[in-house]
N, C-alpha and C positions, 0 to 999 in steps of 0.2 A: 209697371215699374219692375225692374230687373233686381234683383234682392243680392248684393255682393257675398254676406255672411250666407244665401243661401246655396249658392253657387259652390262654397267651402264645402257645407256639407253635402251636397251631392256626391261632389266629388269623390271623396272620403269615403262614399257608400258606394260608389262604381269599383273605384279602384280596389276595393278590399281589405280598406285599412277598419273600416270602425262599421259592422262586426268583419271580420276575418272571416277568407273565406271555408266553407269547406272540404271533402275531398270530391266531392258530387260535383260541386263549381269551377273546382280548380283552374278542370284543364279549357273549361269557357274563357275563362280571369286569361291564361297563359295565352291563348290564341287572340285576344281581344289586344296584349300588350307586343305584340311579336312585332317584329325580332327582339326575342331578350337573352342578352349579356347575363354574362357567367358575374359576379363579386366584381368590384372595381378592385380590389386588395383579395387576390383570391392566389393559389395555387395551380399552374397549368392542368387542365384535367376534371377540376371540378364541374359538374355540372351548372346551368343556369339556374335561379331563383326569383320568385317574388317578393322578397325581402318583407319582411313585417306584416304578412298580408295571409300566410293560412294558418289555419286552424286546429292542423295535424303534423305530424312528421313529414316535412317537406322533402328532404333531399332522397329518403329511400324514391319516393316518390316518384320523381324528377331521373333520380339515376335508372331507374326502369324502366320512364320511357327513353331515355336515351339508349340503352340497353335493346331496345326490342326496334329503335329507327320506327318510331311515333313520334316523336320528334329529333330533328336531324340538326348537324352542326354545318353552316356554311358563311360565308364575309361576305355581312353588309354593312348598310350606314359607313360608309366609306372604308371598307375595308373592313371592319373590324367581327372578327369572331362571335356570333349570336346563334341562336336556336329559333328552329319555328318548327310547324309541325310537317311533317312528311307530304300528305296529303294537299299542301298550301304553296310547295315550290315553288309551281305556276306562276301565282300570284307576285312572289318578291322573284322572281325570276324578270316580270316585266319591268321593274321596278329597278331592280340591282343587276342585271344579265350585264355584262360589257358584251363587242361585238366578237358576238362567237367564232365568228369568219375571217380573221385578220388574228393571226399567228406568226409568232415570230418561228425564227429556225430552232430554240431553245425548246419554245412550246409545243414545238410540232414531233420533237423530238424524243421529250416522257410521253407524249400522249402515244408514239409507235412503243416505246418500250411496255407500257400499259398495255395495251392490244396486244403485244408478241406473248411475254410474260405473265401477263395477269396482276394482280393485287400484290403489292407491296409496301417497304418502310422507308423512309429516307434512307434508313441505315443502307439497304440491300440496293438500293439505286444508285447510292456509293459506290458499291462494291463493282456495279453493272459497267457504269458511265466512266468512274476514275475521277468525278467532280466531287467538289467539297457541298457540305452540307448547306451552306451558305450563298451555291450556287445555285442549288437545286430547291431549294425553301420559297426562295421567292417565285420561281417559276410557277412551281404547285399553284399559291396565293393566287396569281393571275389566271391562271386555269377556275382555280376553284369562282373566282367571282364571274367568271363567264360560264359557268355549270358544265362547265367541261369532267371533272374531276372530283370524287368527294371524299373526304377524309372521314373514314369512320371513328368517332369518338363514343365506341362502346363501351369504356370503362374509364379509371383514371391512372392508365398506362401511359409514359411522356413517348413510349413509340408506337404509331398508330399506322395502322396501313390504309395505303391509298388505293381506290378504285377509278377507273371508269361510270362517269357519272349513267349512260344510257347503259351501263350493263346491270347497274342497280337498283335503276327506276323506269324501266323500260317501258310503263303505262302512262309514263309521266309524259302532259303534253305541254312545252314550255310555252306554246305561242298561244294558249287557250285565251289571254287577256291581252287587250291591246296596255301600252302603258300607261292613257288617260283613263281607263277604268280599274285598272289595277290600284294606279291615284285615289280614284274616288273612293274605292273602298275602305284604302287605309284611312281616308278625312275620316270616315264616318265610323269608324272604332275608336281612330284619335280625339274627335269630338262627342262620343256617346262617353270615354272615358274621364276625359278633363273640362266637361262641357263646355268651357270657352277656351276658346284656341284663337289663335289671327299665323299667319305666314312663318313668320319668326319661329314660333313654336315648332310647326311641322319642320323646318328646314332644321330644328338644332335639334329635333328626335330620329328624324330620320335620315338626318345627314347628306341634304337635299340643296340645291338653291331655291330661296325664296320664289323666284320666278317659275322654274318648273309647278307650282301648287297653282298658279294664277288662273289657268284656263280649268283645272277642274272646281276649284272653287266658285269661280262663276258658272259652270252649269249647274253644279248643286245648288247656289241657292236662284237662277232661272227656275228650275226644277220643284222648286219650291222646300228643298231641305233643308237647306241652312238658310237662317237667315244671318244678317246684320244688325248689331244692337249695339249702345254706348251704353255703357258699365261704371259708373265714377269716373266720366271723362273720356274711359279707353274705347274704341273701338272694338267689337270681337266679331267672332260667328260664331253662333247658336245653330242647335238643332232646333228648329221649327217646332216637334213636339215636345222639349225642352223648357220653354217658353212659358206655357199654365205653370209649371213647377215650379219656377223663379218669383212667381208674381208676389208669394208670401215670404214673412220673413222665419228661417228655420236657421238659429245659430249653430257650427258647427259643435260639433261634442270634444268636451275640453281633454285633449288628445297631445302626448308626443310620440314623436318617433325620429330615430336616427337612419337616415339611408344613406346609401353610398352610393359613389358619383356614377354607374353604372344601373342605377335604379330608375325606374320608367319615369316617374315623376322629377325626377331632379334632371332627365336629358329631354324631360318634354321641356324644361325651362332654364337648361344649360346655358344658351346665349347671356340669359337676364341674369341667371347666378352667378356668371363667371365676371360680371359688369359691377355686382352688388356686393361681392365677397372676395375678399383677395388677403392676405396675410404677405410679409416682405422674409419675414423667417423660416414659418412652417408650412407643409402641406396640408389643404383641406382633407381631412380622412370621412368625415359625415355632414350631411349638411342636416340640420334640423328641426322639423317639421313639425308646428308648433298650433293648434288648434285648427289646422289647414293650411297651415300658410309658414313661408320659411323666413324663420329669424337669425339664424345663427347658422355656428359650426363647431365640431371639435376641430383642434388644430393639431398636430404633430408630425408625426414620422410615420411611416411603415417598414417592418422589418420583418427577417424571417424568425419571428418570434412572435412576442407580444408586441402591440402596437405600444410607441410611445406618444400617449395624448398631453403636448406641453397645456393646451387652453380649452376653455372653452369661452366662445365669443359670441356676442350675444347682442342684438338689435332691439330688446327691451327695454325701459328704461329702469332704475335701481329696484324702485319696490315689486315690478314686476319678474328681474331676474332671481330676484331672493324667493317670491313666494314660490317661482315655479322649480326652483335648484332642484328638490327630489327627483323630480317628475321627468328632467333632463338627465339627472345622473342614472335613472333608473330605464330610460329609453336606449340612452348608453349602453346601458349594463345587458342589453334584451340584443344587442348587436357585436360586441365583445365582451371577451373575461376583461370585466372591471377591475376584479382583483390580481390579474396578472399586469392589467395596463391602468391604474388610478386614474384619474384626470390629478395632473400637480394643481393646477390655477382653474378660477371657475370667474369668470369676466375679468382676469389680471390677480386676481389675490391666490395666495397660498391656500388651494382645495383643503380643508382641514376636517 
């Protein structure tokens, strides 16, 4: 028998929420969650993070390696701006590459001015071409997701120069993995992390269709790695050696935490959460993560300031959100200045 409560706390203990990691582990934790997204509510520039999850001063950290290209900035999970580590290209290369070979006249066109010129800014390709920044932004983006191009994001400068991707990783081999075993590998970091997964999950973390996962999940569990289990009903896949560790029951550790909607755990179950949590007023700013499992959310605005949190809303029933009120305002308070953004309401009533 497959233990649900134990399954939380594994979890819990992969991911690096309960204990937190430390600096020894870190950059394991960061490769094991990649590609990871900078802040859902961040500043252009900011480096990525593990949100709630180490044990030291994160961002020097983090801004170093991005500083030294140990880990690099490129658009995946469908476009969108993440980190991985230098050394792993390859990998989300087979994964995320669009067809390198089918350029338009726009594309073909930065990429000669890159060759002629060298390393640039939008700013000065302005100056080169006579196009507006707007014309020339998106170009880049399409280059960058076919690794044609890499924007160095060395510090938290809003102008960054652009290179040629083969002049700055010239060792790098992109075709080193076919894209069914590039596949496999991410199953197997996504399910050592979140031990139970099924389809849905990988397609809402990695920004994938459910169908593309089909065929390497059935050779892994051919293969005898994953297997198939019912869970309270659900269907999942398990890792194989996973399996002994489920059999007992180990309640998770009674835990909160607030993450943002760019945190590995909230877009491993983005599909489910954007189904289970919806507001008609305000924006979801944290979703909150409540003995392993998500109950809630704060609700408000984000602005270029302090966050305005109008709620906090809550899928417990009365005597459970009363007892745990602290333990949420203070999860809160570990992810924003509380004291610059209160929470007004706390499940509808005046926060007091």
């Amino acid at each position: 028998m497959i233990y649900s409560e134990t399954v939380k706390h594994l979890m819990l203990q992969r991911q690096g929420f309960i204990p937190q990691v430390e600096r020894i582990h870190y950059n394991d934790l960061f490769r094991l969650m990649s590609p990871v997204q900078t802040q859902y509510w961040t500043r252009p520039g900011n480096p990525p993070e593990l949100a709630c999850r180490a044990a030291f001063p994160e961002y020097p950290h983090v801004f170093a390696m991005r500083n030294q290209r140990i880990i690099v900035k490129g658009r995946f999970q469908g476009g969108n701006v993440a980190y991985v580590f230098a050394d792993e290209l390859p990998l989300f290369a087979a994964v995320y590459s669009k067809d390198r070979e089918t350029l338009s006249y726009d594309e073909i066109s930065l990429l000669e001015l890159l060759e002629q010129e060298g390393p640039m800014t939008i700013g000065t390709m302005k100056e080169l071409t006579g196009r507006l920044a707007k014309q020339i932004t998106p170009v880049l983006h399409r280059l960058q997701q076919k690794f044609l191009v890499f924007e160095d994001q060395a510090d938290d400068e809003w102008d960054r120069a652009w290179y040629l991707f083969e002049t700055e990783f010239p060792e790098t081999d992109l075709t080193r993995y076919t894209r069914n075993e590039a596949l496999k590998e991410l199953i197997l970091r996504f399910s050592f992390l979140n031990v139970c997964i099924d389809a849905d999950m990988l397609a809402s973390f990695y920004k994938l269709k459910q169908a593309e996962f089909k065929q390497p999940l059935k050779e892994l569990e051919e293969e005898g790695v994953l297997k198939r289990q019912v869970i309270d009903g659900i269907p999942w896949y398990l890792k194989c050696e996973d399996i002994p560790l489920l059999n007992r029951e180990i309640l998770p550790a009674r835990s909160v935490f607030a993450l943002h909607r760019n945190d590995f755990l909230v877009k491993s179950h983005e599909n489910t959460l954007s189904r289970r949590f919806t507001h008609s007023d305000y924006q979801i700013l944290f979703y909150l993560l409540i003995d392993g499992e998500f109950c809630g959310f704060a609700a408000g605005f984000f602005k270029n300031g302090p966050f305005v949190i109008e709620d906090i809303i809550l899928n417990l029933d009365d005597k459970a959100a009363e007892s745990r009120k602290g333990e949420i305002l203070e999860a809160l308070g570990r992810s924003i200045d509380t004291e610059l953004s209160p929470a007004k309401r706390y499940c509808g009533q005046k926060n007091i």
